[in-house]
C-alpha positions, 0 to 999 in steps of 0.5 A: 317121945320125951327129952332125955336129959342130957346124960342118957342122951350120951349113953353108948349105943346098945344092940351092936353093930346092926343096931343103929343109934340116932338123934335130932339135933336142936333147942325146944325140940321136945314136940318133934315127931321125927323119932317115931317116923324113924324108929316105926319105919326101921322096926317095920324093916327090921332093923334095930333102932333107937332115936333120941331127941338131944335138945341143948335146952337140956344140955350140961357141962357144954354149950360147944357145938364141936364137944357136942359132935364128939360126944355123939361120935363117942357115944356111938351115934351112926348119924343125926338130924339137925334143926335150929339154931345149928344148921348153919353153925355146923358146917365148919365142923363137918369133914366133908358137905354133900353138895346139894347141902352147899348149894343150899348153905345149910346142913340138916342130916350129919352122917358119922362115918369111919371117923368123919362127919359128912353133911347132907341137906334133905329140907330141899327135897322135902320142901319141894316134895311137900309143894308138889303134893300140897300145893301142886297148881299155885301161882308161882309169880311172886312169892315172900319168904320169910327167913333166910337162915339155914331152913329158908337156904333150902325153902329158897332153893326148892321155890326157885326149882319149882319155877318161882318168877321172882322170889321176895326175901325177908329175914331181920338178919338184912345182910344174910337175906342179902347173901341168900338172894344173891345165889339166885341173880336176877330171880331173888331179892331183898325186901325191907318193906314187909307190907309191899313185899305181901300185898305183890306177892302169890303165895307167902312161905314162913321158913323161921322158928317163929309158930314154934311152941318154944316161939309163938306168933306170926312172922307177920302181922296177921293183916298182911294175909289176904285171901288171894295168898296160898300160904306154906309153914315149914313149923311142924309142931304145933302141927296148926301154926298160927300163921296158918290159921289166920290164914285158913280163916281168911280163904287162903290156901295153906300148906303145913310143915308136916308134909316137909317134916314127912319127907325129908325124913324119908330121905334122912332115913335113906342116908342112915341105912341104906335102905328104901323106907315107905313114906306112907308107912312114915306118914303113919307113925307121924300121925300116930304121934299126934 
């Protein structure tokens, strides 16, 4: 699915009020496939839908977070997905966060309802969801994450539920890696030496943009990955990160981002109407998409 330019991104919502009228929510968003996960899934319950991709790249006339959220209000949005670099900037500007969303510190789906912003956070369960399923007998001992911004809030969250012993953090942001290890006690802290942090730890988790198609790269030097490692992206597109190559190409069991990208949407859609979506059915039009 295309960008709208920015313009049609804000044309009234059409199909009056069974009609639902959504967005994602970010910059460089243009690979996305969570349109189509959405608007498959409201078509097979017959529910009219129409999801936009609003990537600020494309913006004009306001880079202002808030005017953004008014705008979509006044466009007749019934809710949006949020994804980088606005997870966190966009909690000020919600009336009220869900609390599984405040526990995480960051905000991915904004419901817009009777004239109020509600935040909720679905990255958590997705995460988690995606673990269970892709890598459900991993050694848990020790695990690096990579990024402590809004995603790695929720990554860290779901590591740590899922029985993580000790969860290592880096982000080059030390004071906010420091705040999020903090919210854990004794069970996270802060790690400045990247090398030790990798070469101590199970599994690695990348919970940055970096991989993205707008950010190439690792979050890492490739020499840090060894085999012994399972290794987890949270990007999605390139479905086939370059952190996750290297790391199939040495033994590594890996998980991509698809699987959060499937469930957290599962959830996401939930919230937006009310009703129960089929993940296989989602997991279908994800693919599609390819």
């Amino acid at each position: 699915m295309a960008v709208l330019d920015w313009e049609s991104a804000l044309s009234p919502k059409q199909g009056g009020d069974s009609a639902v009228l959504l967005g994602l929510l970010g910059s460089g968003i243009s690979a996305s496939r969570t349109p189509g996960m959405h608007m498959a899934e409201a078509a097979a319950l017959g529910v009219p839908c129409t999801y936009r991709l609003l990537d600020t790249d494309h913006a004009t006339g306001t880079e202002d977070l808030d005017a953004i959220l008014s705008q979509l209000e006044a466009a007749g949005y019934d809710g949006i997905n949020v994804t980088f670099p606005y997870k966190q900037a966009v909690i000020p500007l919600l009336h009220s966060v869900m609390e599984s969303a405040r526990k995480v510190g960051a905000v991915n789906t904004v419901l817009f309802r009777d004239g109020r912003r509600i935040g909720e956070n679905t990255d958590y369960s997705g995460f988690r969801q995606s673990m269970k399923l892709g890598l459900p007998d991993v050694a848990l001992d020790r695990v690096l994450l990579i990024g402590a911004g809004g995603a790695g809030g929720a990554v860290a969250s779901a590591l740590i539920d899922e029985g993580t012993g000790r969860l290592l953090i880096h982000d080059k942001d030390t004071a906010r890696a420091s705040g999020l290890a903090l919210r854990f006690g004794d069970r996270a802290k802060v790690v400045t030496n990247l090398a030790s942090a990798a070469a101590s730890a199970n599994g690695i988790v990348n919970a940055t943009p970096i991989g993205m198609d707008k950010l190439p790269g690792l979050p890492l030097p490739e020499a840090m990955i060894a085999r012994h490692h399972w290794v987890a992206d949270i990007v999605y597109f390139p479905l086939e990160t370059a952190l996750l190559k290297a790391a199939r190409a040495k033994g590594c069991r890996v998980l991509p981002g698809s699987g959060m990208a499937l469930y957290q949407a599962v959830r996401a859609f939930e919230l937006f109407t009310g009703l129960l979506p089929d993940p296989k059915r989602m997991w279908a039009a994800f693919e599609a998409a390819a």
